[in-house]
C-alpha positions, 0 to 999 in steps of 0.5 A: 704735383700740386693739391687739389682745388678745395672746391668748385672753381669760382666759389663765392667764400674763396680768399680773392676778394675782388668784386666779381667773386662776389656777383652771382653765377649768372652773372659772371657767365652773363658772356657766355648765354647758350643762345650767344648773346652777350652783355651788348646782346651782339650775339643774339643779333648775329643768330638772328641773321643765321635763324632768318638764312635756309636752314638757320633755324637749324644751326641756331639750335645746333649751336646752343647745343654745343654751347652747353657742352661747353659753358660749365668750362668757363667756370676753370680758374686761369690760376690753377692751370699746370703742365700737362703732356700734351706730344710724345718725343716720337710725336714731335720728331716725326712731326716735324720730319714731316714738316722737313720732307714736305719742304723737300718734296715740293720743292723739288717738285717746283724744280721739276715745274719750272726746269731752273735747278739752280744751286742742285747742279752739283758735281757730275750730277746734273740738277734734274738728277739730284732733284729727281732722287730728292722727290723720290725718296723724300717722297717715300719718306713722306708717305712713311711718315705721313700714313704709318709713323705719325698715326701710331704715334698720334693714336697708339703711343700718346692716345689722341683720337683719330675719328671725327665724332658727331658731336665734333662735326656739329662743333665744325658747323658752328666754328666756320660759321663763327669764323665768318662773323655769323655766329659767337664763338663756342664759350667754354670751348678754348677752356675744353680744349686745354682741359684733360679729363683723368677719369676719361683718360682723354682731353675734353675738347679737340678743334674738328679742323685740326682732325678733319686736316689729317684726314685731308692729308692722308687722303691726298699724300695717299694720292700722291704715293699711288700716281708718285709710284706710277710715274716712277714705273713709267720712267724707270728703265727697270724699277726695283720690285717693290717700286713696281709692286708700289707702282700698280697703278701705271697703265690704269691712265696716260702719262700726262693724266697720272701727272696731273693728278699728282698735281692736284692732289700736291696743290690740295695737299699744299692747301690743306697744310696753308691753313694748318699752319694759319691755325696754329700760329694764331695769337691764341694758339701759340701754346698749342704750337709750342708744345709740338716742340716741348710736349706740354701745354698749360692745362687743366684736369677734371674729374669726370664729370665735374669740369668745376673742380680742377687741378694743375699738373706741374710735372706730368705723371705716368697716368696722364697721357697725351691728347688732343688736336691743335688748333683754334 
């Protein structure tokens, strides 16, 4: 472990002498006003576009709300960053079986699509047969994973938060609108994300999307599961008891109709997780992605409310849990 900072981060009478060390506060965060200009007043031009669109007004004050949540946080000094567990090894192994299955079963669903089995034609089964008990039981394995496994271990072993918050659904208005080019993005926010807080036991700031994606994902691999099973008692001759029990939805519509739900519902999965991977292997969240694999991240901790007083983790101890969802 190393020593704590010896006071607020930025301080003027601290032994770096270059000049910005010696510019006033307001000064150096000249970059990061609430109301999202910035030193060519850009910001303040964009706002005024939002402000002048139905509702504008709205998400001008919603933005300078969020923008001083996080200000105080581009004050953390790069310097004093440290290794912070971020996964736990159930985390990330179940992670990527899940990744594994995904593949699997779409792929095998794909098969199922376009009736070309190639390489899957093995022996004496035919490719429809092996790619049949491929889908089904890599898809049980999915919904495992995906509705049991990587929730305990997302939300009771390494204690990330599983419940959209007000404040993250404001925090989601204002990213898309930054997204498209309306509005600056949140300053402080990518240093909230990185920052964990010890009094809270928590990690300050997580990306709205990366959680609104796992509430997409169990949705429709819920979806999946229920018209999956139904399918499955359809076509059985006669399907083992908790096959049939998993399966109550059969008969509540036709066939066809049962299958093109579970298309859709694969489609709006295979989407969801798109845009999942795009956020996670942007430029600036490389760090994230790379703790899925090695479960740290280079962060900081704060004492409750004191985000200008922080200290690096080199080695993560008993009291700092995991936390967070990804992705810029």
């Amino acid at each position: 472990m190393t020593d704590r900072a010896d006071g607020p981060v930025g301080r003027a009478d601290r032994s770096d002498d270059s000049p910005d060390r010696h510019r006033s506060g307001a000064d150096r965060r000249v970059s990061a006003r609430t109301d999202g200009g910035g030193p060519t007043g850009r910001g303040d031009d964009r706002l005024g576009v939002v402000e002048r669109l139905p509702g504008g007004s709205a998400a001008v004050s919603l933005r300078r709300e969020v923008a001083e949540r996080y200000e105080p946080y581009l004050g953390l000094d790069p310097e004093e960053k440290g290794s912070v567990r971020r996964w736990g090894l159930g985390s990330i192994v179940s992670h990527w079986l899940l990744v594994v299955s995904m593949i699997v079963v779409a792929g095998t669903g794909f098969l199922f699509w376009t009736g070309w089995y190639g390489p899957l034609n093995v022996g004496i089964w035919d490719g429809y047969q092996t790619s049949f008990y491929l889908h089904t039981w890599g898809g049980v394995v999915l919904a495992v994973l995906a509705l049991v496994v990587f929730p305990f271990y997302h939300r009771v072993a390494d204690g990330h938060r599983l419940v959209v918050s007000v404040d993250q659904l404001k925090e989601e208005i204002v990213i898309a609108l930054s997204f498209v080019g309306l509005m600056a993005y949140i300053p402080g926010y990518k240093n909230a994300r990185r920052t964990y807080d010890e009094d809270e036991g928590e990690w300050v700031g997580y990306h709205p999307m990366q959680t609104v994606f796992w509430y997409v994902t169990w949705g429709f691999v819920a979806v999946l599961t229920l018209t999956g099973f139904a399918l499955w008692v359809e076509i059985a001759s006669d399907p083992a008891w908790w096959i049939a029990v998993l399966g109550f939805t059969q008969g509540w519509a036709t066939y066809e109709t049962m299958l093109l739900l579970h298309l859709i519902a694969t489609f709006w999965v295979i989407a969801a997780v798109a845009i999942h991977a795009y956020f996670a292997v942007m430029p600036g969240n490389v760090d994230f992605l790379r703790s899925m694999v090695v479960g740290t991240v280079d962060a900081w901790t704060v004492d409750g409310d004191e985000p200008d007083r922080a200290k690096p983790v080199d080695e993560p101890g008993p009291e700092t849990p995991s936390g967070g969802v990804d992705d810029d």
